[in-house]
N, CA, C and O atoms as a MOPAC input file, in Angstrom:
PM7 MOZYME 1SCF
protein

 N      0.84000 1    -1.18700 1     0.00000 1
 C      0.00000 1     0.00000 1     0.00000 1
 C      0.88400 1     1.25000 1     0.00000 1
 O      1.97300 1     1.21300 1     0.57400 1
 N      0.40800 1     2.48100 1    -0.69400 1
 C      1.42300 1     3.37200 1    -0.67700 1
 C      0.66600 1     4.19100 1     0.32600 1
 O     -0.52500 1     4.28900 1     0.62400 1
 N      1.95500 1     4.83000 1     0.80500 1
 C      1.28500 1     5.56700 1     2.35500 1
 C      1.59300 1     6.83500 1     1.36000 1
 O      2.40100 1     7.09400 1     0.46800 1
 N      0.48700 1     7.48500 1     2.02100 1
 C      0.38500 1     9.06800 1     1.57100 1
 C      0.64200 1     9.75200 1     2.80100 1
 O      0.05500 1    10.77200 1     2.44100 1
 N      1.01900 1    10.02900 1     3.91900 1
 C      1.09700 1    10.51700 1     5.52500 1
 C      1.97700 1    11.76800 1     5.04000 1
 O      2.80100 1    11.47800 1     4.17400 1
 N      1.95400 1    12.75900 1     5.34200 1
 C      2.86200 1    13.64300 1     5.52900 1
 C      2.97400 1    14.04400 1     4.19200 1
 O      4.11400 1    14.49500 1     4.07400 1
 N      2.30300 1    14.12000 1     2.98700 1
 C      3.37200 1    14.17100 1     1.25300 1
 C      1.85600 1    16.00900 1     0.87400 1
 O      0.79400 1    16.46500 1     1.29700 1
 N      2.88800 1    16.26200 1    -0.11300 1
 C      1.69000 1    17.56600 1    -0.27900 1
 C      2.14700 1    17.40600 1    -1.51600 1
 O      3.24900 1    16.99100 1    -1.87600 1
 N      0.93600 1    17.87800 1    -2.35600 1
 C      0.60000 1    17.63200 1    -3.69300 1
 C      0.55900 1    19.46400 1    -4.21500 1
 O      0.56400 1    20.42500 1    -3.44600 1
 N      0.50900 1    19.50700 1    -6.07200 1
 C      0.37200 1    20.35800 1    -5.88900 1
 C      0.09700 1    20.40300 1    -7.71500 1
 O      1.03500 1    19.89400 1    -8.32800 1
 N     -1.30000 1    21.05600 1    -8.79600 1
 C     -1.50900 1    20.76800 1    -9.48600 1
 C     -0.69000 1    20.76200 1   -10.53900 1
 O      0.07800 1    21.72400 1   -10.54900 1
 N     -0.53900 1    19.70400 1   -11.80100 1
 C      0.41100 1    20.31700 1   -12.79000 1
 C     -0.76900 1    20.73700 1   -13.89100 1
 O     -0.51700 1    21.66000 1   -14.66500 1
 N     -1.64500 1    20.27600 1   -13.93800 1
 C     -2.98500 1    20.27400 1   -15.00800 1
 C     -4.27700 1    20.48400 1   -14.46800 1
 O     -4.13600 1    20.58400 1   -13.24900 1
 N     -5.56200 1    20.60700 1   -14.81100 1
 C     -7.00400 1    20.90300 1   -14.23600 1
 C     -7.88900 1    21.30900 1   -15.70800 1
 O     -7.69000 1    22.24000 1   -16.48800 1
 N     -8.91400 1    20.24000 1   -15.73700 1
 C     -9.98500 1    20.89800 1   -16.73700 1
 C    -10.53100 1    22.35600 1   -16.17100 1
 O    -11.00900 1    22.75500 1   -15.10900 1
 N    -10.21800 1    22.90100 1   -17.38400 1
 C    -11.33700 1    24.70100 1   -17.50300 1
 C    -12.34900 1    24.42500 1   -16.17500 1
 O    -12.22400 1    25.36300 1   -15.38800 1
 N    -13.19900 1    23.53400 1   -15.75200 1
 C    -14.14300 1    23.59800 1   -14.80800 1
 C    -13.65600 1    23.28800 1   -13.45400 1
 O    -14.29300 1    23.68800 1   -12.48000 1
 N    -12.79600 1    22.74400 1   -13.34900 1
 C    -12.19300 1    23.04800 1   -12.16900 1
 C    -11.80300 1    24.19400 1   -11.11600 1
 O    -12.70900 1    24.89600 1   -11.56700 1
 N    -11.31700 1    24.91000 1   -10.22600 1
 C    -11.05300 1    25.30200 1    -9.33300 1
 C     -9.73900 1    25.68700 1    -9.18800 1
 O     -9.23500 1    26.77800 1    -8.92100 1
 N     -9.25900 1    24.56600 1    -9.41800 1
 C     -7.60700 1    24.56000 1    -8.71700 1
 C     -6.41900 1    24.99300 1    -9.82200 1
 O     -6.44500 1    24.75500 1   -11.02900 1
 N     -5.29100 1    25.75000 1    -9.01400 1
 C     -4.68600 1    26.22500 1   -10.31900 1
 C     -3.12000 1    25.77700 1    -9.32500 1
 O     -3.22500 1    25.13900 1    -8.27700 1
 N     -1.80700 1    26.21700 1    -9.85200 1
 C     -0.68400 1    25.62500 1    -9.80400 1
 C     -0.33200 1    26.06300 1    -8.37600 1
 O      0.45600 1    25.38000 1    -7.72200 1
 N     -0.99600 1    27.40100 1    -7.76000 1
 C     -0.55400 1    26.94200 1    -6.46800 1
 C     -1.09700 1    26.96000 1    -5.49800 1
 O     -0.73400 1    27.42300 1    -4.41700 1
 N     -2.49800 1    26.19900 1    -5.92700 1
 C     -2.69500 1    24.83000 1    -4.82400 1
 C     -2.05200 1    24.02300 1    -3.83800 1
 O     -1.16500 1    23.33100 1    -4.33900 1
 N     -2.16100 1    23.91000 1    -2.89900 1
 C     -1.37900 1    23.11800 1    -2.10500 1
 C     -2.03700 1    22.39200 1    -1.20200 1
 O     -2.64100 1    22.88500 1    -0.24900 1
 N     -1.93300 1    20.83100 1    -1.52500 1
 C     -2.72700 1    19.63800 1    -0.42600 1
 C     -1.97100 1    18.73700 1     0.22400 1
 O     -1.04400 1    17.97600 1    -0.05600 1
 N     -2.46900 1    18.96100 1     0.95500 1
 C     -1.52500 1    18.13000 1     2.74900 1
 C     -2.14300 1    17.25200 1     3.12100 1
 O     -3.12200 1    17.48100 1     3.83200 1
 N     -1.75800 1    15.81100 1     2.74000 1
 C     -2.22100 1    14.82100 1     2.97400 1
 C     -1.93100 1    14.10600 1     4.27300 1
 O     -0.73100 1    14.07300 1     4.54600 1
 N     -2.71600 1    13.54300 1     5.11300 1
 C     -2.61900 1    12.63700 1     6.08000 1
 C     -2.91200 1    11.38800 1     6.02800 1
 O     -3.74900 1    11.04800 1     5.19200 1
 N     -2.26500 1    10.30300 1     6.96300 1
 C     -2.85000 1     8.62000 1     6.66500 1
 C     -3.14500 1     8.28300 1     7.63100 1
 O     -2.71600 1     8.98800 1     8.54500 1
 N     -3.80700 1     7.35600 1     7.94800 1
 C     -4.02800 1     6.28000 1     9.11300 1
 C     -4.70600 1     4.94800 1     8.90600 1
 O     -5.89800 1     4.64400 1     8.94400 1
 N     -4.06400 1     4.52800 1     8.77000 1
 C     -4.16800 1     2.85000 1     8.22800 1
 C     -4.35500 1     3.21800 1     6.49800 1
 O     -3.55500 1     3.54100 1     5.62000 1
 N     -5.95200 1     2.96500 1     6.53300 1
 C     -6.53900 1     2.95300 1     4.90900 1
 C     -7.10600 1     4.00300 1     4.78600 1
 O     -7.91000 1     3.86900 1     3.86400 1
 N     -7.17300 1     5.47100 1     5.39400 1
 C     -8.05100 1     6.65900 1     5.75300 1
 C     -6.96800 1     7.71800 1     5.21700 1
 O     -5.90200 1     7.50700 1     5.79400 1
 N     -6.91000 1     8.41700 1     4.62200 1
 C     -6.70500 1     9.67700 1     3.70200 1
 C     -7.18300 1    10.77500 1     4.45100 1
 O     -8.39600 1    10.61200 1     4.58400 1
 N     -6.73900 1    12.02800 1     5.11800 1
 C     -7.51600 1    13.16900 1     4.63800 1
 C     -6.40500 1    14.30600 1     4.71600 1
 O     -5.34800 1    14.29600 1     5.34700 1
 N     -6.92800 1    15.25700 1     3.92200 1
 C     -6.15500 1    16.40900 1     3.31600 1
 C     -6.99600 1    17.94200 1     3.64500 1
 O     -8.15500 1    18.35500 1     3.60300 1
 N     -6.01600 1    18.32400 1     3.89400 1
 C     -6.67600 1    20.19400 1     3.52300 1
 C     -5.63600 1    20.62500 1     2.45700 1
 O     -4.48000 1    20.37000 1     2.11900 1
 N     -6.83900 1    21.53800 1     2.06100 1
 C     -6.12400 1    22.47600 1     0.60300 1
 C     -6.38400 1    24.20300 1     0.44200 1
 O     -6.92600 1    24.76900 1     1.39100 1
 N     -6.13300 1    24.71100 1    -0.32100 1
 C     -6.33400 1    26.19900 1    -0.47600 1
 C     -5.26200 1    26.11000 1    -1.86100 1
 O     -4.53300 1    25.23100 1    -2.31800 1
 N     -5.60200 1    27.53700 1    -2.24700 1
 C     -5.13900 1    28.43500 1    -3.16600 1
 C     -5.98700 1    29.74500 1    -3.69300 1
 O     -6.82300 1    30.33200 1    -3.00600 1
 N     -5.59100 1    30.11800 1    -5.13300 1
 C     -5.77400 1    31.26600 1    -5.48800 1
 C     -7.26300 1    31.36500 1    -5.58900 1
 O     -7.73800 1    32.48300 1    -5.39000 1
 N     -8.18300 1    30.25400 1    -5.90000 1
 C     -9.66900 1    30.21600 1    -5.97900 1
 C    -10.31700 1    28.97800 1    -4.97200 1
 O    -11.43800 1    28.49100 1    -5.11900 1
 N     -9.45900 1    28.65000 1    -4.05800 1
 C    -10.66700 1    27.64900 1    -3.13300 1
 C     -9.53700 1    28.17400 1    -2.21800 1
 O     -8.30700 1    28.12400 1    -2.19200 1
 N    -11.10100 1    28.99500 1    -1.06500 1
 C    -10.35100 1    29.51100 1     0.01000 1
 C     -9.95600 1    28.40200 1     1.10100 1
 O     -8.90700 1    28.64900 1     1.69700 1
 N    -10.58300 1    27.28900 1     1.44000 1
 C    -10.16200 1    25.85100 1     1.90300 1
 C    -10.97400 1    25.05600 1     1.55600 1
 O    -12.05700 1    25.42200 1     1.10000 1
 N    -10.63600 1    23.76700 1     1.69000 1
 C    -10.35000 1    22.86900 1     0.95100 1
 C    -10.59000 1    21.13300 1     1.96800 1
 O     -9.61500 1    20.80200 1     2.64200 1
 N    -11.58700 1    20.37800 1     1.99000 1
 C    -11.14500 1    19.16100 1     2.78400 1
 C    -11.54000 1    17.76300 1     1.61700 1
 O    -12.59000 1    17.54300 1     1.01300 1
 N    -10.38300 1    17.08100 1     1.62200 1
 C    -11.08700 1    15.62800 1     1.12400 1
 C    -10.47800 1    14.22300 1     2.28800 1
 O     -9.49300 1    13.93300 1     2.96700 1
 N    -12.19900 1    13.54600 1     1.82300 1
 C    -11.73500 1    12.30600 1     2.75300 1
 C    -11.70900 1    11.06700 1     1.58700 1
 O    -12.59000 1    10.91800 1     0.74100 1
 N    -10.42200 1    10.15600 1     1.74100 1
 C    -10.40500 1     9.25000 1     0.90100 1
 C    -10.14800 1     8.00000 1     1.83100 1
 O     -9.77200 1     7.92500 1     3.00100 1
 N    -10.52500 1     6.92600 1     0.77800 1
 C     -9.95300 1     5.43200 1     1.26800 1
 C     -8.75800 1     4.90400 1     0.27900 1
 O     -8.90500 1     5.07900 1    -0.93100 1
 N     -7.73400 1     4.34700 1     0.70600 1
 C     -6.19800 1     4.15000 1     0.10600 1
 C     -7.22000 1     2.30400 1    -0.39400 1
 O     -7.74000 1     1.55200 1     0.43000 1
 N     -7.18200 1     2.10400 1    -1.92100 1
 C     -7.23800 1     0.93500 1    -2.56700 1
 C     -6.53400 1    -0.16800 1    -2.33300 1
 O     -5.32400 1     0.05500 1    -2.32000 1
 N     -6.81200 1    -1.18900 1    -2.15900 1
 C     -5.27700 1    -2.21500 1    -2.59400 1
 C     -4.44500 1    -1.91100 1    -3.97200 1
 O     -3.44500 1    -2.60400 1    -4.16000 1
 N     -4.75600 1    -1.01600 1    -4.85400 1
 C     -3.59800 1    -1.04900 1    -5.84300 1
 C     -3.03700 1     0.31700 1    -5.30700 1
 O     -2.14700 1     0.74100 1    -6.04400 1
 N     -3.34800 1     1.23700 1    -4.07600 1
 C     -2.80100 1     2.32500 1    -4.10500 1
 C     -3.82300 1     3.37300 1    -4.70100 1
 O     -3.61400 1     4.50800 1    -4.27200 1
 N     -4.45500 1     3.30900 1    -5.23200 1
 C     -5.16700 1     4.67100 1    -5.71100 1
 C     -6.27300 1     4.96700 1    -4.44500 1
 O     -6.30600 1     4.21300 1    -3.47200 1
 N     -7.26500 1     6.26500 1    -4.57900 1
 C     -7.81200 1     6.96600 1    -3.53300 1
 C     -9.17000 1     6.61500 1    -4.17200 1
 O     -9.25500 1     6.19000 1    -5.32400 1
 N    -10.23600 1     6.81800 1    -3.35300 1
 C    -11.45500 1     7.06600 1    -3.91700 1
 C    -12.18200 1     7.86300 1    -2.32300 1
 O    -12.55600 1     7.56000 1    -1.19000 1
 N    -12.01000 1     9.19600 1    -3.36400 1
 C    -12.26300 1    10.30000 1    -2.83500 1
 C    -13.39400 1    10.90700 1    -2.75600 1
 O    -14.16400 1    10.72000 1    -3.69900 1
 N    -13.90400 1    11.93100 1    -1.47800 1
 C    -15.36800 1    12.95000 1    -1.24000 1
 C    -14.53200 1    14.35200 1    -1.05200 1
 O    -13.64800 1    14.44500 1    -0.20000 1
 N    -14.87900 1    15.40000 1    -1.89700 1
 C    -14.29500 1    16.47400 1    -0.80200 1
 C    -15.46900 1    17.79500 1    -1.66400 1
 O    -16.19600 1    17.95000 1    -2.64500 1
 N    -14.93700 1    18.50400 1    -0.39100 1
 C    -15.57200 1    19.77600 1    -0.71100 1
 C    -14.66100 1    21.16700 1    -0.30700 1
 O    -13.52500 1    21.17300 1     0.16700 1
 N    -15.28800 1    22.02800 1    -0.55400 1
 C    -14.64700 1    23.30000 1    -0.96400 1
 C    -15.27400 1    24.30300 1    -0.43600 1
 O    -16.19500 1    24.03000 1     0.33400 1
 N    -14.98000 1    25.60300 1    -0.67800 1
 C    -15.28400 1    27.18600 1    -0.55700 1
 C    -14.63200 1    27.84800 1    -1.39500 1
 O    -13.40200 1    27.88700 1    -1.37700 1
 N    -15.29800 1    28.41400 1    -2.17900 1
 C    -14.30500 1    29.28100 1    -2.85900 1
 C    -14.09300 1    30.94500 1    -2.85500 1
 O    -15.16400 1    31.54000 1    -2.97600 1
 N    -13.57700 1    31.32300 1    -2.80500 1
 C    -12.97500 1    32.92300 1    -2.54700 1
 C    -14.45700 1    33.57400 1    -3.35700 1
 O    -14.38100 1    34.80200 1    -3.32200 1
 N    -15.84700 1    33.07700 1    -4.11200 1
 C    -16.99000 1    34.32600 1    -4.11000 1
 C    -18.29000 1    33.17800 1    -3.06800 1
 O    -19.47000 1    32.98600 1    -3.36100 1
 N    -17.58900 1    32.66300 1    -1.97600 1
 C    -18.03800 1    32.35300 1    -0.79300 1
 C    -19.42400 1    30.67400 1    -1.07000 1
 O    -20.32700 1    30.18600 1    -0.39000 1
 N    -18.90200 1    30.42700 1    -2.21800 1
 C    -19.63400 1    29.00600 1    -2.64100 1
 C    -19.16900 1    27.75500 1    -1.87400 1
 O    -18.06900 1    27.95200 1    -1.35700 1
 N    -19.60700 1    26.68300 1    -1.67200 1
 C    -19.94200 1    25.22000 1    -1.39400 1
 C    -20.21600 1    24.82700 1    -1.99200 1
 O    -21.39400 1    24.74800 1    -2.34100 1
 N    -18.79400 1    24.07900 1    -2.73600 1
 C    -18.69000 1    23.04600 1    -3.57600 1
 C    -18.49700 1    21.57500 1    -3.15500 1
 O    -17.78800 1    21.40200 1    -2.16400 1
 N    -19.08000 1    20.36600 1    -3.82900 1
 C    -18.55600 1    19.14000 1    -3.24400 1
 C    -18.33900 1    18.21400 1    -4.27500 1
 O    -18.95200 1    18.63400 1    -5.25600 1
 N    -17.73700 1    17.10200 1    -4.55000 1
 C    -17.30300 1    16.48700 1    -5.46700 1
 C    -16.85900 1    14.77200 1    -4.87100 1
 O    -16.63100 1    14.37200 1    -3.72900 1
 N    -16.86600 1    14.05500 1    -6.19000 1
 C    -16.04800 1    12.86800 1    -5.99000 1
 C    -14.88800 1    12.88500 1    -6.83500 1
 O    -14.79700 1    13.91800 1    -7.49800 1
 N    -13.97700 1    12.04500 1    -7.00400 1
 C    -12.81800 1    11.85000 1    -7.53400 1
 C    -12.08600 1    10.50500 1    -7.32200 1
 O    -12.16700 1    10.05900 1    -6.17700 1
 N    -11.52400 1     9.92400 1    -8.04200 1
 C    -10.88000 1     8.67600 1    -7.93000 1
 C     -9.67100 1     9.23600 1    -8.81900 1
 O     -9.65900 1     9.98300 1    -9.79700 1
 N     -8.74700 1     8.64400 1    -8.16500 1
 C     -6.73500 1     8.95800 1    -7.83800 1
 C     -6.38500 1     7.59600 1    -8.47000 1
 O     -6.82200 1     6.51800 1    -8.06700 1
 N     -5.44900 1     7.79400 1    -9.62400 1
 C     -4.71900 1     6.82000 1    -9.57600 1
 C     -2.97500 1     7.44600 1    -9.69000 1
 O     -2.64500 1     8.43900 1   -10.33800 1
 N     -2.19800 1     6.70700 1    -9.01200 1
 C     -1.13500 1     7.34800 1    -8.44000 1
 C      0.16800 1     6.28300 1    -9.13300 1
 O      0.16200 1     5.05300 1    -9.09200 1
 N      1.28700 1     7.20900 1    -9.78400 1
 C      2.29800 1     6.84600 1   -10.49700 1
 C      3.30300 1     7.41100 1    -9.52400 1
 O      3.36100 1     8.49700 1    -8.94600 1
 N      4.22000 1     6.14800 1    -9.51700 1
 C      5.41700 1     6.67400 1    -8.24900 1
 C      6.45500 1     6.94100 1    -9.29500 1
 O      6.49200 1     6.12900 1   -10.21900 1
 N      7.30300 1     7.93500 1    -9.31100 1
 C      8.18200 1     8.20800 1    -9.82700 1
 C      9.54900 1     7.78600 1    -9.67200 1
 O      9.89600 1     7.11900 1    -8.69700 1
 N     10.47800 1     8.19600 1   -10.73500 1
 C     11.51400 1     7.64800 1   -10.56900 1
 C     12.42700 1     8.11000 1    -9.10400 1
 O     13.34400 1     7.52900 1    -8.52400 1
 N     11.96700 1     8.96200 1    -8.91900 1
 C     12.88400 1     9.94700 1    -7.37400 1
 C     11.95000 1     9.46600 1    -6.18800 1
 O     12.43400 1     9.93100 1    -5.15600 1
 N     10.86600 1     8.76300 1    -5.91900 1
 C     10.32100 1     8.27900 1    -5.05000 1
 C      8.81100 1     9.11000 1    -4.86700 1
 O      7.79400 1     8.70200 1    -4.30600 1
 N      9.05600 1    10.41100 1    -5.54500 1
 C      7.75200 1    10.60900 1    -5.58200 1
 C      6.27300 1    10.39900 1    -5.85500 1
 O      6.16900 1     9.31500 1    -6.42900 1
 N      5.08500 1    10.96600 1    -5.69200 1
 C      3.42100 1    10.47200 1    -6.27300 1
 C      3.34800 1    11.40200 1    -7.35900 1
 O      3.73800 1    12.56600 1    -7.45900 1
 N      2.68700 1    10.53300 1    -8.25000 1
 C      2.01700 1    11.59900 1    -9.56400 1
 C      0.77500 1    11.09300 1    -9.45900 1
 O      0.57600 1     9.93200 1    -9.81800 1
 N     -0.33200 1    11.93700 1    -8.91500 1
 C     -1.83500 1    11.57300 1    -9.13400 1
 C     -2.58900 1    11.65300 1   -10.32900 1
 O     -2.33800 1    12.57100 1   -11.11000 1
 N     -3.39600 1    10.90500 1   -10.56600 1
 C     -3.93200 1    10.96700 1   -12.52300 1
 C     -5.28500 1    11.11200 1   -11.70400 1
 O     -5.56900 1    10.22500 1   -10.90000 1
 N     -6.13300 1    12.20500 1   -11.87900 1
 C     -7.66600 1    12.30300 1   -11.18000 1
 C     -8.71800 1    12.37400 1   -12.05600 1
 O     -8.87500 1    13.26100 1   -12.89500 1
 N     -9.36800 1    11.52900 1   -11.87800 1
 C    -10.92100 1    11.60000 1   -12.38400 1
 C    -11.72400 1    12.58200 1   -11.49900 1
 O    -11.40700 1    12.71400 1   -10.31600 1
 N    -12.39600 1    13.03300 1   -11.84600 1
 C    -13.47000 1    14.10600 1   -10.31600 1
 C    -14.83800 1    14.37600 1   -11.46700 1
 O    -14.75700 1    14.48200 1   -12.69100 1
 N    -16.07000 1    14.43900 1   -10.59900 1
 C    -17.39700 1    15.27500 1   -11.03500 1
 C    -17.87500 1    16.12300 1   -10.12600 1
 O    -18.36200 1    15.59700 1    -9.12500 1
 N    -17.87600 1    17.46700 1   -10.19800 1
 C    -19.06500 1    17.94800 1    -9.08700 1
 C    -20.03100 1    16.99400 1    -8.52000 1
 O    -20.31000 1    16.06900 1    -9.28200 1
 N    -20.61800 1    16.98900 1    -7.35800 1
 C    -21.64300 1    16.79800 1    -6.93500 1
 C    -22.82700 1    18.14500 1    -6.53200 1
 O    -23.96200 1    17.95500 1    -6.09500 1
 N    -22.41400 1    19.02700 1    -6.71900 1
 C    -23.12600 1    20.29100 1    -6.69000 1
 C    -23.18100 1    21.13100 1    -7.79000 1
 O    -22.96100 1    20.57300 1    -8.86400 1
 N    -23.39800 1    22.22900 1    -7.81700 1
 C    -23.72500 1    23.12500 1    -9.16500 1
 C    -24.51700 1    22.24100 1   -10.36900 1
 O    -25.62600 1    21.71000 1   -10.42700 1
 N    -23.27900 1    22.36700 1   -11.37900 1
 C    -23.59500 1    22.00700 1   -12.35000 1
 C    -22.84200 1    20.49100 1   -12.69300 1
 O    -22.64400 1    20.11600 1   -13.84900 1
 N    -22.55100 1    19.88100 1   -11.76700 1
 C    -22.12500 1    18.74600 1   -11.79300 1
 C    -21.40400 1    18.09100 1   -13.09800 1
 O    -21.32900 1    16.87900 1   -13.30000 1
 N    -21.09700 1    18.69500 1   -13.60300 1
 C    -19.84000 1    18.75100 1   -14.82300 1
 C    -18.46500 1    17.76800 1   -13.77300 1
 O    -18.05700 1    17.63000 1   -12.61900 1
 N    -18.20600 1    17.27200 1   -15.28500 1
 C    -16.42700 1    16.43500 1   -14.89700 1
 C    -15.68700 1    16.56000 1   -14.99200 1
 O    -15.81400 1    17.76400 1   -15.21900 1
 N    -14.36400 1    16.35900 1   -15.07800 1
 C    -12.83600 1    16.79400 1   -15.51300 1
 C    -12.20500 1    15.33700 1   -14.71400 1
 O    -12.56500 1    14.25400 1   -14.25300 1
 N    -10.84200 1    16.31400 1   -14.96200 1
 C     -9.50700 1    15.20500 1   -14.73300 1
 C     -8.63700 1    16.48000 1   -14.35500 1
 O     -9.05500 1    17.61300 1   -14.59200 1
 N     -7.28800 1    16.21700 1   -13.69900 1
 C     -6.54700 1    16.85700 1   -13.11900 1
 C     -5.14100 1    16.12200 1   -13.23300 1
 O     -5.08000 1    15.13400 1   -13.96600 1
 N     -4.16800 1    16.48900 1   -12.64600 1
 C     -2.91700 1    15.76900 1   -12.49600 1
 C     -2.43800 1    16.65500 1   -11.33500 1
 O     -2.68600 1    17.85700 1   -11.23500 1
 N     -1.56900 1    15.76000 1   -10.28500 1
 C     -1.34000 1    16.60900 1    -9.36500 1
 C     -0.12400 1    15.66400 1    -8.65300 1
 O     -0.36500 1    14.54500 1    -8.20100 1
 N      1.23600 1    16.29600 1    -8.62300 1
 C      2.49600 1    16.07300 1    -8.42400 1
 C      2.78700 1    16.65500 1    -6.90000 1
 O      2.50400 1    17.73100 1    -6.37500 1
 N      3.72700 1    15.04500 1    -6.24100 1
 C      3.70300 1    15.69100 1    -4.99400 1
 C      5.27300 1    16.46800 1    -5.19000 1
 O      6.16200 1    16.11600 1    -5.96500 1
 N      5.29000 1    17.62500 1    -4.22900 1
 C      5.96200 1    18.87700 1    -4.05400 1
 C      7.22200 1    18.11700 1    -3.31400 1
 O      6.95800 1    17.39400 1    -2.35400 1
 N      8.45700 1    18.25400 1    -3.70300 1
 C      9.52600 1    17.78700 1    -2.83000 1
 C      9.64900 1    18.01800 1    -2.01100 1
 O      9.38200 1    19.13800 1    -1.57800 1
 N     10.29300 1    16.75000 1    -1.10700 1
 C     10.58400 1    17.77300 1     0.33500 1
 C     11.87700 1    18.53500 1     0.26300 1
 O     12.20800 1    19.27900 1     1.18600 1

């Protein structure tokens, strides 16, 4: 299982309907098979998702949002995660709103060195 505890992510890509832009920043926590993260940036004033860690390693994610013109957003997303050659995560994300207009995308999101 890949532990995510302590690693912060940070976007390299985001469909037009998305939110999140490059400096985003998500702080992931673990405990056993339990995921959760806070986030922020330039358009989501914070940020929480709760995930469950797969047996192949990927997430299957709930989170929701606020964004800087004071909205409540919420969404799903499923993570699939490429370890890199330097030991790092590269997340490949599926996501749909669950609110608004419930539109989909994909994302990519690289964890930040330590």
């Amino acid at each position: 299982m890949i532990n995510y505890h302590e690693r912060r992510f940070t976007p390299l890509s985001n469909s037009e309907n998305g939110e999140l832009e490059a400096d985003t920043i998500f702080v992931y926590r673990q405990t056993d098979n339990i995921v959760t993260c806070t986030y922020k940036g330039k358009h989501v004033r914070h940020g929480q998702l709760l995930a469950l860690v797969l047996d192949d390693g990927s997430l299957e994610m709930r989170y929701q949002q606020i964004n800087f013109e004071g909205a409540l957003r919420t969404g799903i997303c499923h993570s699939t995660p490429e370890l890199l050659p330097d030991g790092r995560i590269r997340l490949y994300e599926r996501w749909q709103w669950t609110s608004g207009d419930r539109s989909s995308g994909s994302s990519v999101l690289e964890e930040i060195p330590k």
